[in-house]
PyMOL Python script that loads the backbone (N, CA, C, O; Angstrom):
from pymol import cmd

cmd.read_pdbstr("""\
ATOM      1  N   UNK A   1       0.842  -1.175   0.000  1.00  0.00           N
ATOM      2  CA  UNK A   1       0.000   0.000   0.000  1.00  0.00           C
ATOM      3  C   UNK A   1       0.889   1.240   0.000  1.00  0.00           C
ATOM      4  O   UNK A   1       1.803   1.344   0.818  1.00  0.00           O
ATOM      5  N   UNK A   2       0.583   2.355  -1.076  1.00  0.00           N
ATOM      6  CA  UNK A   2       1.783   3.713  -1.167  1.00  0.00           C
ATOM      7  C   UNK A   2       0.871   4.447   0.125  1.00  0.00           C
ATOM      8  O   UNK A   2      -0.094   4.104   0.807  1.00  0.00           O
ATOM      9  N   UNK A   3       1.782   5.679   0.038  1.00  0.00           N
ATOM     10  CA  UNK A   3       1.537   6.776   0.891  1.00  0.00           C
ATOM     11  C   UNK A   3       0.231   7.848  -0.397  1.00  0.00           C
ATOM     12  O   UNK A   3       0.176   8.095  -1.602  1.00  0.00           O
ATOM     13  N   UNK A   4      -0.387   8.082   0.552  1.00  0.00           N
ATOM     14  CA  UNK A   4      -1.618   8.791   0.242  1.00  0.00           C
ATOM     15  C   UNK A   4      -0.929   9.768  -0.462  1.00  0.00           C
ATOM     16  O   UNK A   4       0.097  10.101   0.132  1.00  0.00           O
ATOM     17  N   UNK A   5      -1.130  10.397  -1.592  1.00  0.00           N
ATOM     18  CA  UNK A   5      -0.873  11.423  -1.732  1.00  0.00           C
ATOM     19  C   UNK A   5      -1.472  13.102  -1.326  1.00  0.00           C
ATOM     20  O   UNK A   5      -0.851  14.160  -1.234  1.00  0.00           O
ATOM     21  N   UNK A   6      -2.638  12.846  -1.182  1.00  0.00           N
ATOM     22  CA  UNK A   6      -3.581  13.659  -0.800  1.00  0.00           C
ATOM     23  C   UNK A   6      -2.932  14.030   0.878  1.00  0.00           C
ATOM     24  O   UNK A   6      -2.384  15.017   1.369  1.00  0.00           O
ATOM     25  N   UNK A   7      -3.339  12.638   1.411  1.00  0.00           N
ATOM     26  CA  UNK A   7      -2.908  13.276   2.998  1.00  0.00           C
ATOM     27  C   UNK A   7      -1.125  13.914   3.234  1.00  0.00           C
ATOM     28  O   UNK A   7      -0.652  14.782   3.968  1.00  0.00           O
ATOM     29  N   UNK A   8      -0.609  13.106   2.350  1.00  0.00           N
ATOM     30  CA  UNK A   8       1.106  13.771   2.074  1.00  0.00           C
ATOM     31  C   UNK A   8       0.831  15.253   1.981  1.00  0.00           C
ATOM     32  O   UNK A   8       1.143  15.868   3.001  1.00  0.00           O
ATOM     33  N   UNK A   9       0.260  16.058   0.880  1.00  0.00           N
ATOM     34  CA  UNK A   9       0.469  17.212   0.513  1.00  0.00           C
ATOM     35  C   UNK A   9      -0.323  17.791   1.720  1.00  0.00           C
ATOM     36  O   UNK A   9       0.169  18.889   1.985  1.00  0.00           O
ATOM     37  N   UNK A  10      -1.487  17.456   2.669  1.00  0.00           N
ATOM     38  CA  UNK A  10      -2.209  18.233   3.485  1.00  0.00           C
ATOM     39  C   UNK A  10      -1.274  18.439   4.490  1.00  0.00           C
ATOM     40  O   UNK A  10      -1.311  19.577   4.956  1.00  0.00           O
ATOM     41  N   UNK A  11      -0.140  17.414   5.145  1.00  0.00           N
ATOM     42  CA  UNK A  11       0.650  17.109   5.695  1.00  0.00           C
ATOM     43  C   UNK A  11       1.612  18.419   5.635  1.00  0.00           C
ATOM     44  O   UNK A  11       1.956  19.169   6.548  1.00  0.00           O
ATOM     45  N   UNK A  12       1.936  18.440   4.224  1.00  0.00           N
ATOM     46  CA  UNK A  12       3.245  19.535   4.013  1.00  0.00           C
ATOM     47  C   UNK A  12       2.537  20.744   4.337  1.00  0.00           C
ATOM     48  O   UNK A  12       2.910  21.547   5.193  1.00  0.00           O
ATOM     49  N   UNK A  13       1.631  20.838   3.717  1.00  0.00           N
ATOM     50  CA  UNK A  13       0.755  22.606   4.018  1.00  0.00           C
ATOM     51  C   UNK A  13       0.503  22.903   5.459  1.00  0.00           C
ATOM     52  O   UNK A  13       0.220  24.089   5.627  1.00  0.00           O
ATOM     53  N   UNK A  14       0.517  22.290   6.395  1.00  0.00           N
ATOM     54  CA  UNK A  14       0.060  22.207   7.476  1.00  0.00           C
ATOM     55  C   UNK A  14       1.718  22.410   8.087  1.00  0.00           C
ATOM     56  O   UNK A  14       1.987  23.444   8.699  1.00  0.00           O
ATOM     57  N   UNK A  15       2.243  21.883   7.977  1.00  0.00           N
ATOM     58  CA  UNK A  15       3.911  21.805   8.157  1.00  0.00           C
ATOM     59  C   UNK A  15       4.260  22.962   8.151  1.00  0.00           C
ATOM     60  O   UNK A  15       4.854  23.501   9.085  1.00  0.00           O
ATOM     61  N   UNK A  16       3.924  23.527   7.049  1.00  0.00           N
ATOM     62  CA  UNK A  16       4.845  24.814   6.805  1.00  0.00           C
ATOM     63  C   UNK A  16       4.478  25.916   7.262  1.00  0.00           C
ATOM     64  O   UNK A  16       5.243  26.859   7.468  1.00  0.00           O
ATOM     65  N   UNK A  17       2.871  25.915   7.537  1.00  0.00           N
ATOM     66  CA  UNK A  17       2.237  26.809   8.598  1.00  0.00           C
ATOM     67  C   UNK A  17       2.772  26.434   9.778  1.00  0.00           C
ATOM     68  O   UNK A  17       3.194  27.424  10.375  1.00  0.00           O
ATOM     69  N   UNK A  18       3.002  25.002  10.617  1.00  0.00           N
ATOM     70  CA  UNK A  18       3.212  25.126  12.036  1.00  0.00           C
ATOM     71  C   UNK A  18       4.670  25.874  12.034  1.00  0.00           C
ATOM     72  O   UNK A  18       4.824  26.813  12.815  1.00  0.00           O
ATOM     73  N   UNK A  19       5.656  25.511  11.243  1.00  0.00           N
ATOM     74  CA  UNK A  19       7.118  25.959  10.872  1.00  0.00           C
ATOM     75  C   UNK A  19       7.296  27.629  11.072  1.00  0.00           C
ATOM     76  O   UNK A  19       7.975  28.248  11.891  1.00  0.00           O
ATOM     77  N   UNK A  20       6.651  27.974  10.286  1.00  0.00           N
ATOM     78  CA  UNK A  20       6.775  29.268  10.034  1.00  0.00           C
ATOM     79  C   UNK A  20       6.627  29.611  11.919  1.00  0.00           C
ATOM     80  O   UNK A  20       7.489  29.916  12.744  1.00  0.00           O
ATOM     81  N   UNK A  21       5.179  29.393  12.044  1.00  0.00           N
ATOM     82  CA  UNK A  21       5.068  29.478  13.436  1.00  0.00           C
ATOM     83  C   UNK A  21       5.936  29.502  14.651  1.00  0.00           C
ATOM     84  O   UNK A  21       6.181  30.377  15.481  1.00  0.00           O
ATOM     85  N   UNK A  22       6.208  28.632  14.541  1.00  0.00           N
ATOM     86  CA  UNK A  22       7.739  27.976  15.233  1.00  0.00           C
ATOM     87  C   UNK A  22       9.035  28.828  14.912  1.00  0.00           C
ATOM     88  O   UNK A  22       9.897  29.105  15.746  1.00  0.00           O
ATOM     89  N   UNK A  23       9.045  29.258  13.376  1.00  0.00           N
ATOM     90  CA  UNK A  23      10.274  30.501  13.069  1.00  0.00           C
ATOM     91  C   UNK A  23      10.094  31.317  14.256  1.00  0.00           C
ATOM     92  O   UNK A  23      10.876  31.335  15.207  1.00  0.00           O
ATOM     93  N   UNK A  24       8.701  32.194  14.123  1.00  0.00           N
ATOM     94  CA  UNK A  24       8.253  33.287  14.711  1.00  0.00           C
ATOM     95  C   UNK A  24       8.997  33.449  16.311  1.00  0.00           C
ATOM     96  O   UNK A  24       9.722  34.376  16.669  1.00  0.00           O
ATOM     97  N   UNK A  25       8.603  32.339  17.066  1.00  0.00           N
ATOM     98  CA  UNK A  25       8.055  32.056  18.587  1.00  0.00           C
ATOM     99  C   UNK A  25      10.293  31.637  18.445  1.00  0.00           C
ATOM    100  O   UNK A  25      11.068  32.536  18.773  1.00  0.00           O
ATOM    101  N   UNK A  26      10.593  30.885  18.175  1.00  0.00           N
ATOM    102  CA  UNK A  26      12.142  30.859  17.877  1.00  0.00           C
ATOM    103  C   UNK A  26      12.699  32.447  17.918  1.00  0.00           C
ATOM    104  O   UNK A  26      13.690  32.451  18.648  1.00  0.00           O
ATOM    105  N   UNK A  27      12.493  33.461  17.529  1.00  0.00           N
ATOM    106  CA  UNK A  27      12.946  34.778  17.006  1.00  0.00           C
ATOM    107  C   UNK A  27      12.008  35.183  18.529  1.00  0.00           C
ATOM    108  O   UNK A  27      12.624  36.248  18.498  1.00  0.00           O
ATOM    109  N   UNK A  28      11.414  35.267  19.370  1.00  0.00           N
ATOM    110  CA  UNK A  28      10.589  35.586  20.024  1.00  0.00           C
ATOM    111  C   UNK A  28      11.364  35.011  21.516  1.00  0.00           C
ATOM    112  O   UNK A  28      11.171  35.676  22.534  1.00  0.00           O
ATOM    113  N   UNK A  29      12.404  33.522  21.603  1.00  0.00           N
ATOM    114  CA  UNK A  29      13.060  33.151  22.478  1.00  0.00           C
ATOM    115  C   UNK A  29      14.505  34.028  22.054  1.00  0.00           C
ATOM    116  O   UNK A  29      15.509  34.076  22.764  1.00  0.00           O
ATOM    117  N   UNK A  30      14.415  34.386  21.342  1.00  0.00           N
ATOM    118  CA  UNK A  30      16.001  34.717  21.255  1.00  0.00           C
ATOM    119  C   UNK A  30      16.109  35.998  22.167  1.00  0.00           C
ATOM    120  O   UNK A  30      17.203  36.163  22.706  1.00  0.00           O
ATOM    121  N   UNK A  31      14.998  37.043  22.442  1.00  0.00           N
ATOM    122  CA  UNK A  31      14.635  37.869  22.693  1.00  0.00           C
ATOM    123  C   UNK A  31      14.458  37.805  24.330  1.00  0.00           C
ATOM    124  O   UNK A  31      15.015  38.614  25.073  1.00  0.00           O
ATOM    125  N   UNK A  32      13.704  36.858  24.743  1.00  0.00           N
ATOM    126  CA  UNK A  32      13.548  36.394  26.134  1.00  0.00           C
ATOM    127  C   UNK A  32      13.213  34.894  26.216  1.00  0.00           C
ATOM    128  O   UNK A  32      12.147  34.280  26.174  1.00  0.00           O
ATOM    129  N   UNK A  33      14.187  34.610  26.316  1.00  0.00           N
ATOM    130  CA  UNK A  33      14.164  32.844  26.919  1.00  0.00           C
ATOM    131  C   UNK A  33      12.927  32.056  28.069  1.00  0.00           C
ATOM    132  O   UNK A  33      12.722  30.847  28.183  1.00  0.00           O
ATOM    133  N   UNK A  34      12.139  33.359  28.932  1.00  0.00           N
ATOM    134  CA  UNK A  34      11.838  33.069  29.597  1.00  0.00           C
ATOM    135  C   UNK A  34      10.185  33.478  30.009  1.00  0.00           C
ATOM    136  O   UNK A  34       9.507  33.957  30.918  1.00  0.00           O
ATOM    137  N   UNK A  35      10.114  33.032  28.928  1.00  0.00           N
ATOM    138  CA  UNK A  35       8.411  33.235  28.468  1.00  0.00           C
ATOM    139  C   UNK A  35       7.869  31.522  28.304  1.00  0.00           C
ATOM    140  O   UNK A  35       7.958  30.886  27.253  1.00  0.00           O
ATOM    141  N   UNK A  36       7.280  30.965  29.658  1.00  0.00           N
ATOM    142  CA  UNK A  36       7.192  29.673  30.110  1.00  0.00           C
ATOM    143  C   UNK A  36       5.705  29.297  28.601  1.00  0.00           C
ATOM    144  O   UNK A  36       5.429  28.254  28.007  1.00  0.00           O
ATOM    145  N   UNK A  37       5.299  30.268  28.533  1.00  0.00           N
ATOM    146  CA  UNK A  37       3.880  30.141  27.785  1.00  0.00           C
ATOM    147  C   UNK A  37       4.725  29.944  26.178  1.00  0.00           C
ATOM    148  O   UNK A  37       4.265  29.116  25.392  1.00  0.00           O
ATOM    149  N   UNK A  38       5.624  30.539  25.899  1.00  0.00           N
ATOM    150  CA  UNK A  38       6.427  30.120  24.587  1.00  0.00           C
ATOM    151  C   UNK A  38       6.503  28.783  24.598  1.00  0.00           C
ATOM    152  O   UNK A  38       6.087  28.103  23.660  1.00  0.00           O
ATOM    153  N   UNK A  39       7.011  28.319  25.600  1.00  0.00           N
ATOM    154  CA  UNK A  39       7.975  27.072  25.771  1.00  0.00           C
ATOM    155  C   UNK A  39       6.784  25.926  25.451  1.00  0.00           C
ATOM    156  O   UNK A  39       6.885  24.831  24.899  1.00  0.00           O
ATOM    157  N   UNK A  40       5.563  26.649  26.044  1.00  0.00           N
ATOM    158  CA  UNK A  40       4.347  25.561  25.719  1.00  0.00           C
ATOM    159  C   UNK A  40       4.100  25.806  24.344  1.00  0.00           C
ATOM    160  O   UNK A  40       3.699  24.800  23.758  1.00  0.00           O
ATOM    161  N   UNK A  41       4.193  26.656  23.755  1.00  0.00           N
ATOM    162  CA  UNK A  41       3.484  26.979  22.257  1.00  0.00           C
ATOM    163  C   UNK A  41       4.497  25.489  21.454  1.00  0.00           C
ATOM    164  O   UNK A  41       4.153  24.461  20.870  1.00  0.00           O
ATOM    165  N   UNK A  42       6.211  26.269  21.937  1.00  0.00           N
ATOM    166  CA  UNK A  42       6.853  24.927  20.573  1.00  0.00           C
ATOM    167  C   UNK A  42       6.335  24.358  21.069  1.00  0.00           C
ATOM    168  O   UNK A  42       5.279  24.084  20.498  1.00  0.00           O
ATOM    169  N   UNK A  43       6.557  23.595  22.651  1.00  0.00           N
ATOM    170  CA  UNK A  43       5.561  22.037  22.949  1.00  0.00           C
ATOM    171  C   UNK A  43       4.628  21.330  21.497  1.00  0.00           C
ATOM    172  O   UNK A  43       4.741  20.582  20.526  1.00  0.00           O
ATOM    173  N   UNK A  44       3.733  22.172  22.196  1.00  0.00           N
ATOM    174  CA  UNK A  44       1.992  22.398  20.868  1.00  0.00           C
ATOM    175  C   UNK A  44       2.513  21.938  19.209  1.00  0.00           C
ATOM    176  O   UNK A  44       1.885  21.155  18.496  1.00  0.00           O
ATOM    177  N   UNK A  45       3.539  22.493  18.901  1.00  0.00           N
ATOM    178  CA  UNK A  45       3.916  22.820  17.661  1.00  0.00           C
ATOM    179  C   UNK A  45       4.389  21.638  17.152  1.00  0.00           C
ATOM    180  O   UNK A  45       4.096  21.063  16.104  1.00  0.00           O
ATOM    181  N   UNK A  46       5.514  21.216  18.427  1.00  0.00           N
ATOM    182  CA  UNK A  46       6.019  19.895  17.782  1.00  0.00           C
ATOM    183  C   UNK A  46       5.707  18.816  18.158  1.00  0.00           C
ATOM    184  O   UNK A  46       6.530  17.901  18.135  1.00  0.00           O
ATOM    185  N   UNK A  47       4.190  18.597  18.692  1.00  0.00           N
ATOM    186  CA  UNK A  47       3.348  17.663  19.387  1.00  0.00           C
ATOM    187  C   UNK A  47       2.374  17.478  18.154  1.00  0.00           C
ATOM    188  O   UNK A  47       2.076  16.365  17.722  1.00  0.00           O
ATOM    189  N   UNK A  48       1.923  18.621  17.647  1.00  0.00           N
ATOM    190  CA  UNK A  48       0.844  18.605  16.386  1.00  0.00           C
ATOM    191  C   UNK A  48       1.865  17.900  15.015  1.00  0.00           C
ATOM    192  O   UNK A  48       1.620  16.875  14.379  1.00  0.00           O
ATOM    193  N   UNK A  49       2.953  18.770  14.865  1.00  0.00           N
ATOM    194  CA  UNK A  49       3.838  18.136  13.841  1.00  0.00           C
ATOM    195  C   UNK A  49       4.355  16.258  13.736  1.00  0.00           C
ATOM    196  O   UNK A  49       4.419  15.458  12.802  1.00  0.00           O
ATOM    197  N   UNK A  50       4.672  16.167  15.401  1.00  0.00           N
ATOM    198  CA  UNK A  50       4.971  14.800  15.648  1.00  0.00           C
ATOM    199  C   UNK A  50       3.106  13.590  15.147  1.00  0.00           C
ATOM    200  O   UNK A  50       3.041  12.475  14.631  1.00  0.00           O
ATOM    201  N   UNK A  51       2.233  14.315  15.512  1.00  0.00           N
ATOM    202  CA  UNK A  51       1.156  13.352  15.334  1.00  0.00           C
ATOM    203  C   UNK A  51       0.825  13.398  13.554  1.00  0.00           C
ATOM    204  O   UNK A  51       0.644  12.432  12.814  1.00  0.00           O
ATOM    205  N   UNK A  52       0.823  14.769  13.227  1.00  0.00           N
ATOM    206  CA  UNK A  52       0.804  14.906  11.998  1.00  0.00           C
ATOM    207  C   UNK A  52       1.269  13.821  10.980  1.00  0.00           C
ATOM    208  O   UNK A  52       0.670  13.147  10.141  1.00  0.00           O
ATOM    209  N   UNK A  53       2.680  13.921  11.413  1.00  0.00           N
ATOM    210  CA  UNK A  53       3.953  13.046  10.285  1.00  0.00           C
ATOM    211  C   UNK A  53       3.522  11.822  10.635  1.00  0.00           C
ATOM    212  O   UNK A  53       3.616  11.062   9.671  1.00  0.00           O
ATOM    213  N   UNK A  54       2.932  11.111  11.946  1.00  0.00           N
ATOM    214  CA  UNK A  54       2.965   9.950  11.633  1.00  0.00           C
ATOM    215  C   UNK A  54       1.308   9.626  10.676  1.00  0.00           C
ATOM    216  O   UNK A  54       1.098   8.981   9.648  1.00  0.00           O
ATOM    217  N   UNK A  55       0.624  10.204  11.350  1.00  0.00           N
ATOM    218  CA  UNK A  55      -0.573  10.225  10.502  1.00  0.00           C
ATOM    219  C   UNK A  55      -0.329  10.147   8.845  1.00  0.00           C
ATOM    220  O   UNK A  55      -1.047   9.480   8.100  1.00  0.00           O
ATOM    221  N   UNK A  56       0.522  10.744   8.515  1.00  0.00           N
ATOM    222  CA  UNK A  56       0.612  10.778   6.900  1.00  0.00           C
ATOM    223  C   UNK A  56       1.981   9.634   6.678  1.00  0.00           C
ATOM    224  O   UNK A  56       2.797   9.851   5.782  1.00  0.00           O
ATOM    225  N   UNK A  57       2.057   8.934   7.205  1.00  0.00           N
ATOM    226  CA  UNK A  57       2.739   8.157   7.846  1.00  0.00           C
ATOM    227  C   UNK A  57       4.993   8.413   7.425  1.00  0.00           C
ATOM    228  O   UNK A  57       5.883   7.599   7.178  1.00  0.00           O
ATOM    229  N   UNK A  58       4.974   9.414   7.517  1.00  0.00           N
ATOM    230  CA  UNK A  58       6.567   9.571   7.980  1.00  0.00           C
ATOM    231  C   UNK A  58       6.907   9.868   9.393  1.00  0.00           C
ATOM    232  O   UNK A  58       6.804  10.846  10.134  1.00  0.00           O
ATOM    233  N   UNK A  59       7.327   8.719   9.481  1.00  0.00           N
ATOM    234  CA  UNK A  59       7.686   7.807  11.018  1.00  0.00           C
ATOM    235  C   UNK A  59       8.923   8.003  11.290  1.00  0.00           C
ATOM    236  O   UNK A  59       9.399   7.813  12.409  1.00  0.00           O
ATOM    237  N   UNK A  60       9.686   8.475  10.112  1.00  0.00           N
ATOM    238  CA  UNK A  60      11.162   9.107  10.580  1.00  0.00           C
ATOM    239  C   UNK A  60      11.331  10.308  10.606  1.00  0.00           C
ATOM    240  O   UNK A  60      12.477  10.735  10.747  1.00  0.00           O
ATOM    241  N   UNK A  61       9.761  11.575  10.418  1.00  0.00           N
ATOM    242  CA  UNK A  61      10.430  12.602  11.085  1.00  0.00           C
ATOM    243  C   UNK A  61       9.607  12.711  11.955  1.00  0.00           C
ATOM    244  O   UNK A  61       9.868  13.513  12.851  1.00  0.00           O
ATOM    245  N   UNK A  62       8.065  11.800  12.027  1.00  0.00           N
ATOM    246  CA  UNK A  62       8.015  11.996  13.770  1.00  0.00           C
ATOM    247  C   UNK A  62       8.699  11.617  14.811  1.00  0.00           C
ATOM    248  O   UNK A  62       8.821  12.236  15.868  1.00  0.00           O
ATOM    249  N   UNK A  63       9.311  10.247  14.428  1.00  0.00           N
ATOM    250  CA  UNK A  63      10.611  10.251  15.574  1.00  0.00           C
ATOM    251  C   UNK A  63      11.574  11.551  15.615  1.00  0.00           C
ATOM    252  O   UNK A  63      12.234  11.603  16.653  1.00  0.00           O
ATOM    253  N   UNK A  64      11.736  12.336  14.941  1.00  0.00           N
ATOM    254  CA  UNK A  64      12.852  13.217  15.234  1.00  0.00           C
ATOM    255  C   UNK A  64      11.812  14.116  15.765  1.00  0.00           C
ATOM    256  O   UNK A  64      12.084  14.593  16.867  1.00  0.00           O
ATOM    257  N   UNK A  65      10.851  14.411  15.322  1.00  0.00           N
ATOM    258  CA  UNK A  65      10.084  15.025  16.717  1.00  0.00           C
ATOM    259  C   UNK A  65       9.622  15.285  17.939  1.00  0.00           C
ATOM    260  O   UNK A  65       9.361  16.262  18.642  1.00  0.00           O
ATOM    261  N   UNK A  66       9.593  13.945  17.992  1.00  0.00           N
ATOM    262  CA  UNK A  66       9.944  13.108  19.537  1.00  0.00           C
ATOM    263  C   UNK A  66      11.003  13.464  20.012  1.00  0.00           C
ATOM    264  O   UNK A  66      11.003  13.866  21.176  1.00  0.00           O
ATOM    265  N   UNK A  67      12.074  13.428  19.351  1.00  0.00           N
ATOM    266  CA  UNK A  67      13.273  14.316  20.177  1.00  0.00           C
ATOM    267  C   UNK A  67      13.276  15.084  20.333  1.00  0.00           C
ATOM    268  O   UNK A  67      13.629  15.485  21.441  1.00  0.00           O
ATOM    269  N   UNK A  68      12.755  16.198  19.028  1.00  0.00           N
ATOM    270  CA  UNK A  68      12.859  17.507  19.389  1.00  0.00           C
ATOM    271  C   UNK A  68      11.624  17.562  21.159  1.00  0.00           C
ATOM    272  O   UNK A  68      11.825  18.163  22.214  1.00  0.00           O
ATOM    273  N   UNK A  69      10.617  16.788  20.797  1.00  0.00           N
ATOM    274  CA  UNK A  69       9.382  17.519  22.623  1.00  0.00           C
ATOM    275  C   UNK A  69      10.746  17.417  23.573  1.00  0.00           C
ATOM    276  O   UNK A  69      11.301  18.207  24.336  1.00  0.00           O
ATOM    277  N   UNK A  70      11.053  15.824  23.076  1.00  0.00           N
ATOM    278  CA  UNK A  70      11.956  15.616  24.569  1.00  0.00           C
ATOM    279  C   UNK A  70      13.340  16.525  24.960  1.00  0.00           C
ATOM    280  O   UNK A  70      14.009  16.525  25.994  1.00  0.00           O
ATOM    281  N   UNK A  71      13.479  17.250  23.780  1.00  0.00           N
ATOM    282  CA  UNK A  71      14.417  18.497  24.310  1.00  0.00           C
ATOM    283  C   UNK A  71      13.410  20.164  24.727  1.00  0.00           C
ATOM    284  O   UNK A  71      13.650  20.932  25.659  1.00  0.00           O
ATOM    285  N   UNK A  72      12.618  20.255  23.974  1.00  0.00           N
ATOM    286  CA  UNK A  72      11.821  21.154  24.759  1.00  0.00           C
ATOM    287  C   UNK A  72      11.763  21.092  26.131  1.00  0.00           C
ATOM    288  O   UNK A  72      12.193  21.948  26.905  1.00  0.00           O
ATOM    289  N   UNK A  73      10.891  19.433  26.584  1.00  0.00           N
ATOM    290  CA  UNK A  73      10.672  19.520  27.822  1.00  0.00           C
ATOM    291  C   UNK A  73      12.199  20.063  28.646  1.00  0.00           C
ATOM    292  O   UNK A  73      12.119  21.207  29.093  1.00  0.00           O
ATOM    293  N   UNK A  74      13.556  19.335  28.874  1.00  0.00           N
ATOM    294  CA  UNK A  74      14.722  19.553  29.355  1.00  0.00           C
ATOM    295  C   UNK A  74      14.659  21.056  29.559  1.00  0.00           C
ATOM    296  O   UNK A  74      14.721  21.501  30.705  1.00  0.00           O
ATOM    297  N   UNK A  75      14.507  22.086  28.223  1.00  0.00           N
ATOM    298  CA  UNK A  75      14.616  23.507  28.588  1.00  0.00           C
ATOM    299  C   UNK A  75      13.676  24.047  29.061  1.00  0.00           C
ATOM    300  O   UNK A  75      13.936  24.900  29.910  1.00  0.00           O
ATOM    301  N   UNK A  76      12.161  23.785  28.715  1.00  0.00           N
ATOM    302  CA  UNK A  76      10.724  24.156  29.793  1.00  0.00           C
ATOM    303  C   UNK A  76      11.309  23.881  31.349  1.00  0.00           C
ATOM    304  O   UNK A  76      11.163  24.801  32.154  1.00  0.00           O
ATOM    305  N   UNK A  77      11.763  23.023  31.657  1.00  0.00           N
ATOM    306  CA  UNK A  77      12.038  22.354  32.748  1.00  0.00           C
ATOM    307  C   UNK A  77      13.143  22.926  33.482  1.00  0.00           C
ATOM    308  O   UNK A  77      13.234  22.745  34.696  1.00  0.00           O
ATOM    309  N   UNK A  78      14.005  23.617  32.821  1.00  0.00           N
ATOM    310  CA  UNK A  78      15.291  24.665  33.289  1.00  0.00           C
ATOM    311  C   UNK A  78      16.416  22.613  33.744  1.00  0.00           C
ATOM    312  O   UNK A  78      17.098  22.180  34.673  1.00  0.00           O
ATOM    313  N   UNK A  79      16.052  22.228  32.750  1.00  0.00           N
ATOM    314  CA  UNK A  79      17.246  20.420  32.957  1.00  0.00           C
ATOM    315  C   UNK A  79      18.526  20.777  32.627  1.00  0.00           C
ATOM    316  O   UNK A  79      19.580  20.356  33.105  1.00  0.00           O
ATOM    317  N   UNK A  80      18.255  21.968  31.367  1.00  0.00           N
ATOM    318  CA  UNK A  80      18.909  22.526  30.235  1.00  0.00           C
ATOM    319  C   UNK A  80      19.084  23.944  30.316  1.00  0.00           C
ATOM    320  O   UNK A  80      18.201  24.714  30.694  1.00  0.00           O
ATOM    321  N   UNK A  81      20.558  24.375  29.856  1.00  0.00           N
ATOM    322  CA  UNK A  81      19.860  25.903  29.728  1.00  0.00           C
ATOM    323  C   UNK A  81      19.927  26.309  28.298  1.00  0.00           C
ATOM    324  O   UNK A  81      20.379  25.622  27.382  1.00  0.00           O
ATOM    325  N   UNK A  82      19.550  27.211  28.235  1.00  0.00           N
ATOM    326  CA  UNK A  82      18.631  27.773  26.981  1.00  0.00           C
ATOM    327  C   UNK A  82      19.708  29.084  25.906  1.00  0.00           C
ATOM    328  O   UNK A  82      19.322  30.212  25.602  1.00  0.00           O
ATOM    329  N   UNK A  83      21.077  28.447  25.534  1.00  0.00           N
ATOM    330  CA  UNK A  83      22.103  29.069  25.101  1.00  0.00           C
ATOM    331  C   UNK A  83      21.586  29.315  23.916  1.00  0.00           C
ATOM    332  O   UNK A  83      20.572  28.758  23.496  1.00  0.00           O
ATOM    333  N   UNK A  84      22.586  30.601  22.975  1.00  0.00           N
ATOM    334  CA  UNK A  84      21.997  30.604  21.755  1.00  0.00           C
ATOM    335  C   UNK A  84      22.625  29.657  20.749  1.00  0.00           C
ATOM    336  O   UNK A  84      22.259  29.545  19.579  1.00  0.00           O
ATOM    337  N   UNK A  85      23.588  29.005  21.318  1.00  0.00           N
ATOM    338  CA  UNK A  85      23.522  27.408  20.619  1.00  0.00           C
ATOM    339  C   UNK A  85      22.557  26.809  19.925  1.00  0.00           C
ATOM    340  O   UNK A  85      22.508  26.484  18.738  1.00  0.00           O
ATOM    341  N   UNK A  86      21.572  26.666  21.054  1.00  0.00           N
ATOM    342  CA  UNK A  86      20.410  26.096  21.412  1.00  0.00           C
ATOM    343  C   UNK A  86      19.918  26.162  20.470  1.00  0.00           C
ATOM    344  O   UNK A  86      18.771  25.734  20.341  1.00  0.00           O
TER     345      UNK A  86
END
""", "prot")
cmd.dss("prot")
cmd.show_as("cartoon", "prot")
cmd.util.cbc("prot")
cmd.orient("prot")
């Protein structure tokens, strides 16, 4: 069975809106790191993206999404600190 094409492309459009999003709120930490309600937005962002990708079923970049929550949480959490590395 292929990958849907339909749900693929709804997938990307949806992507590139949460992305952009995520640019924004990124440019918005650089500014103040310490806006706990940011920290929930990426949460949101790469929680919707992670269910998204597998739904349209790319399972290798919701796993990398999964990493990315599980590094959110570390810096929500002050585990991590929040360099402009970062």
């Amino acid at each position: 069975m292929g990958t849907d094409l339909a749900l693929l492309y709804a997938f990307c459009d949806e992507a590139i809106d949460l992305l952009n999003r995520w640019e924004k709120i990124c440019l918005e930490l650089s500014k103040n790191n310490e806006t706990t309600e940011t920290w929930e937005e990426l949460f949101y962002i790469a929680h919707n993206l992670k269910g998204n990708s597998r739904t349209a079923e790319q399972a290798e970049f919701g796993d990398f999404i999964h990493r990315v929550e599980d590094g959110i949480t570390l810096l929500r959490e002050n585990k991590v600190a929040c360099t402009s590395q970062i």
